[in-house]
C-alpha positions in Angstrom: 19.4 -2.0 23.0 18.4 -5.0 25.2 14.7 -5.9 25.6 14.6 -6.7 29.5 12.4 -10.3 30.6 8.4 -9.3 31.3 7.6 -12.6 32.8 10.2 -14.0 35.1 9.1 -15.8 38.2 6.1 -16.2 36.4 6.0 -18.1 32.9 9.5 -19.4 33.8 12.1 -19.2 36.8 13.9 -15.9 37.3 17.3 -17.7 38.4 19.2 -19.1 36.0 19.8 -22.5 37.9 16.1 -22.8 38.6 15.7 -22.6 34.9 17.4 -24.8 33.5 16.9 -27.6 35.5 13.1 -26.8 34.9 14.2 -26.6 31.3 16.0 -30.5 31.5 12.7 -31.3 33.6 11.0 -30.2 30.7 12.6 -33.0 28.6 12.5 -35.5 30.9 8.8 -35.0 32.1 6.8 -38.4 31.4 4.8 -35.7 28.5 7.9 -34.7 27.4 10.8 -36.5 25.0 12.4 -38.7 28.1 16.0 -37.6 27.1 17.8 -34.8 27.0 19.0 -33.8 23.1 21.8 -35.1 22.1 24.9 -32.7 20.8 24.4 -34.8 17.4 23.3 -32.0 14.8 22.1 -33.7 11.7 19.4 -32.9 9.1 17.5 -29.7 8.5 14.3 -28.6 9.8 12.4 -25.4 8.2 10.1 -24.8 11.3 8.4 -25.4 14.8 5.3 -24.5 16.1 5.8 -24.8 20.4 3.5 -23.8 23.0 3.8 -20.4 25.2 2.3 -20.9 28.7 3.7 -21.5 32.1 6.9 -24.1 31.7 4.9 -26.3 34.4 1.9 -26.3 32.2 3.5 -26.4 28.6 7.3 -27.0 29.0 7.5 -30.6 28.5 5.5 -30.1 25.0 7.8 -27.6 24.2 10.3 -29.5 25.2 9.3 -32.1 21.7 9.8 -29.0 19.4 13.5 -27.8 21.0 14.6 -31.9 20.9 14.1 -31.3 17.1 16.0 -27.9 16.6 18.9 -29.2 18.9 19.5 -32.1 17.2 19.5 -30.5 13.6 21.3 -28.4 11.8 22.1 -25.1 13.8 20.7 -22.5 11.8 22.1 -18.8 10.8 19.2 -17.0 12.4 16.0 -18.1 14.0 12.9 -16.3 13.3 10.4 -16.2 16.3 6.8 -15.2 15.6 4.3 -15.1 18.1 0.7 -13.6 18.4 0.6 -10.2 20.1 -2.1 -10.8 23.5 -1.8 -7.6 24.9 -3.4 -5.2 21.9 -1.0 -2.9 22.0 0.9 -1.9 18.9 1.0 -3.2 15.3 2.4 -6.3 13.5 5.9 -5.7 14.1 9.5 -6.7 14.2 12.1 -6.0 16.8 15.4 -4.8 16.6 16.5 -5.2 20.7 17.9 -8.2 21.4 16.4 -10.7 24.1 17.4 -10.7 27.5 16.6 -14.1 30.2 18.3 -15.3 33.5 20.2 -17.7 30.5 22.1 -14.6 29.0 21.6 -12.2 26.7 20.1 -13.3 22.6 21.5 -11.5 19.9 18.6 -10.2 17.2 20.3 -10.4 13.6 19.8 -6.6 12.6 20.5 -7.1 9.3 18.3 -10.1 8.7 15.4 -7.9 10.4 15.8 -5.0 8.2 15.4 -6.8 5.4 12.4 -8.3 6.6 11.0 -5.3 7.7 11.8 -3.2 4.3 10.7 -6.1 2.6 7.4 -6.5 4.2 4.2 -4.7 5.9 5.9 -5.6 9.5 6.6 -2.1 11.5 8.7 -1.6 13.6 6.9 -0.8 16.8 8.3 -1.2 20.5 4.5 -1.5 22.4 4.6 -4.4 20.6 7.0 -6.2 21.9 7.0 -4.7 25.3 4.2 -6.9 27.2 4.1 -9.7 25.1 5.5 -12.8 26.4 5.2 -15.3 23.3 8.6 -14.0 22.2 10.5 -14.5 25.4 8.7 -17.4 26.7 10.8 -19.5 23.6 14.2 -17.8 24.1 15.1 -20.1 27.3 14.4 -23.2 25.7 16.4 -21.9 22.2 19.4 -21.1 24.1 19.2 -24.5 26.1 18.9 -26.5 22.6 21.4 -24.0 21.3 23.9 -23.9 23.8 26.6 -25.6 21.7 27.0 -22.7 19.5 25.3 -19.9 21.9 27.9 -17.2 21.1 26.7 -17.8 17.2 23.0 -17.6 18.0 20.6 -15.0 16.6 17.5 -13.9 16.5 14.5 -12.4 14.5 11.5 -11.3 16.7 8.3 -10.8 15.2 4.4 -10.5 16.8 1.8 -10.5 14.9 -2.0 -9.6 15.3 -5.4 -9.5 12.7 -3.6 -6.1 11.1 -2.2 -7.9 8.5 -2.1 -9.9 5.6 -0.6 -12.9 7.0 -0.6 -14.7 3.5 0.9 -12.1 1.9 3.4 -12.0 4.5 4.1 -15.4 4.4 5.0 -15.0 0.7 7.3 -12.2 1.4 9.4 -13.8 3.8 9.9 -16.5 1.8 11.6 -14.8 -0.5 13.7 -13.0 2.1 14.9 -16.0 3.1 15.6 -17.5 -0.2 17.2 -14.2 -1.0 18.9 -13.8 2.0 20.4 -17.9 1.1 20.0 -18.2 5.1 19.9 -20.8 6.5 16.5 -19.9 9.0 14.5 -21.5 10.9 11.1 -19.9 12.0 10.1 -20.7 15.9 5.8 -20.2 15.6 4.8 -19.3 19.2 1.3 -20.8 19.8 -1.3 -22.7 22.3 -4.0 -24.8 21.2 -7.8 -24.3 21.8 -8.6 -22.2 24.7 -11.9 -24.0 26.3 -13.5 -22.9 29.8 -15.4 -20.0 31.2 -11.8 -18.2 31.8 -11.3 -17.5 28.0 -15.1 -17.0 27.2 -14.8 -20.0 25.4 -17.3 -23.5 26.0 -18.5 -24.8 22.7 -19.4 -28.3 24.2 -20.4 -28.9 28.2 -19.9 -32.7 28.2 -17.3 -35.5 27.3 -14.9 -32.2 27.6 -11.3 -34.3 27.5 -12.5 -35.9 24.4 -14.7 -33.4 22.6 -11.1 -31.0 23.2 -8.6 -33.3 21.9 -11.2 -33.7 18.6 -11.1 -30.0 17.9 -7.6 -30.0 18.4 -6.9 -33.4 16.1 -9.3 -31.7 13.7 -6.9 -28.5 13.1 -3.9 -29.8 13.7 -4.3 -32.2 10.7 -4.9 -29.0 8.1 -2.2 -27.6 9.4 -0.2 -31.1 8.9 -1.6 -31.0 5.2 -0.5 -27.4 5.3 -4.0 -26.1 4.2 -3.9 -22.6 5.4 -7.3 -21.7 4.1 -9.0 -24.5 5.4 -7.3 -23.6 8.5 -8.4 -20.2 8.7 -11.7 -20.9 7.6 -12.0 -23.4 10.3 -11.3 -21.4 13.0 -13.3 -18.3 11.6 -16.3 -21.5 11.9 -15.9 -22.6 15.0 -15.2 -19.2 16.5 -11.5 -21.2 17.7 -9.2 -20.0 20.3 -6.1 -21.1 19.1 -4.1 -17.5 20.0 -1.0 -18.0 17.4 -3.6 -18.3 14.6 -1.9 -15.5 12.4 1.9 -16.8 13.0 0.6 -20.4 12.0 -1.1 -19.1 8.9 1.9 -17.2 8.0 3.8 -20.0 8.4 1.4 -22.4 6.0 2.6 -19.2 3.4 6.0 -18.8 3.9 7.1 -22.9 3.6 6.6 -25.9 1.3 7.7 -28.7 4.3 7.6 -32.5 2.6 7.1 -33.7 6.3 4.8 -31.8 8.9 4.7 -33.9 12.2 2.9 -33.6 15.5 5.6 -34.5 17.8 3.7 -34.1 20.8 -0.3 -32.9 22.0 -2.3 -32.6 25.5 -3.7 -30.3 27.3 -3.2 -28.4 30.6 -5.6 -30.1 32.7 -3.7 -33.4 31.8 -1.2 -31.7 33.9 -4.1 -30.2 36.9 -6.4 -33.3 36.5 -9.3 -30.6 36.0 -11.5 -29.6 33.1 -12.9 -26.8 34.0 -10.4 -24.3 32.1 -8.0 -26.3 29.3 -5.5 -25.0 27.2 -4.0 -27.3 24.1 -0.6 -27.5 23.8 1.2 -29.3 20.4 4.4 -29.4 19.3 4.8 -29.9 15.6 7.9 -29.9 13.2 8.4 -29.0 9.1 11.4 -30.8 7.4 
């Protein structure tokens, strides 16, 4: 079964020509990398944590993360895990593959069953439906992909506060080393949500500066891969960052020598107004 796109013509262009030159805009954007990747795959990466919004907003920070999966090793199966906004359903996995104006993405059925059996994940179709943290990736992984695209595969995942993420982390780990895989995990996430739009204004002055702080502040624990500092921060400072559970999970399921931010700002860098900001990063385990 196919899961059809939610959010064409919204998040992303609905034609395929549309979207990938705003994909290769993405790249080139003065935010973005300046180059489109090269077709030179060498090294391994183990993950990437890339933004989710609107490509205008955070395509050229996304852009960072996909330079770094196109230009290493192409990977049996890519697991994507993003936060589930819409409150509907459990922690799940999906079985569909992923449908965009690119083509269709082939899920790796096998791979998810094993996760699934091997895990708490469900598998639970309300889930998936609405949510757009998935999908809003898939685009930008066929585009860094599209050297091998007939071998691509896929492992969707959404997670939510119903779970233990550690726990989960653990577990996948050894579905993966089990597995001997060669996976990369895709963690869907924005930064801090700040402005009256998402309930959200810790500070009312020196906003650009007070946001990029915050976001320095937990960006470096997850750098040091620190999950429970992590967690605990953001339980303390009551923080927005919406991909909390996927990143936490992802401080579980890998030991990375090298975490790098690749790339941070925020949307009103892009608007020029600070009224409602939304932090995007790009970050990369090796």
């Amino acid at each position: 079964m196919i899961r059809k796109p939610i959010v064409t013509g919204q998040f992303y262009p609905a034609e395929s020509k549309e979207l990938e030159k705003q994909i290769k805009d993405s790249f080139m954007h003065k935010m973005g990398p300046g180059r489109i990747p090269s077709k030179s795959r060498k090294g391994k990466i183990m993950a990437v944590i890339a933004p989710h919004a609107g490509y205008i907003f955070s395509g050229p920070a996304t852009a960072w993360a996909y330079r770094e999966i196109a230009e290493s090793l192409f990977a049996d199966v890519y697991i994507i895990i993003g936060p589930n906004h819409t409150g509907f359903g459990s922690s799940s996995i999906s079985y569909k593959d992923y449908e965009t104006p690119l083509g269709v993405v082939k899920t790796d059925e096998k791979m998810a069953k094993l996760i699934a059996k091997g895990t708490d994940l469900v598998d639970d179709g309300h889930s998936h439906m609405n949510e757009h943290s998935v999908e809003v990736q898939i685009p930008f992984l066929q585009f860094a992909c599209r050297d091998r695209i007939e071998d691509l595969r896929i492992v969707p995942i959404v997670l939510s506060g119903d779970i233990d993420c550690a726990k989960l982390g653990r577990d996948i780990k050894k579905i993966i080393e089990k597995s001997k895989k060669n996976a990369v995990i895709i963690v869907s996430s924005d930064m801090t949500h700040f402005g009256w739009n998402y309930g959200y204004i810790p500070f009312d002055k020196d906003i650009k500066e007070n946001l990029y702080k915050m976001d320095k502040e937990t960006i470096e624990l997850i750098e040091k891969s620190k999950h429970k500092e992590f967690e605990n921060r953001l339980d303390a400072i009551k923080g927005t960052v919406c991909g909390r559970w996927p990143i936490s999970m992802l401080l579980n399921a890998i030991k990375a020598k090298d975490i790098k931010l690749l790339k941070y700002y925020t949307s009103a860098d892009i608007m020029g107004d600070y009224t409602n900001a939304v932090g995007y990063a790009a970050i990369v385990f090796k």
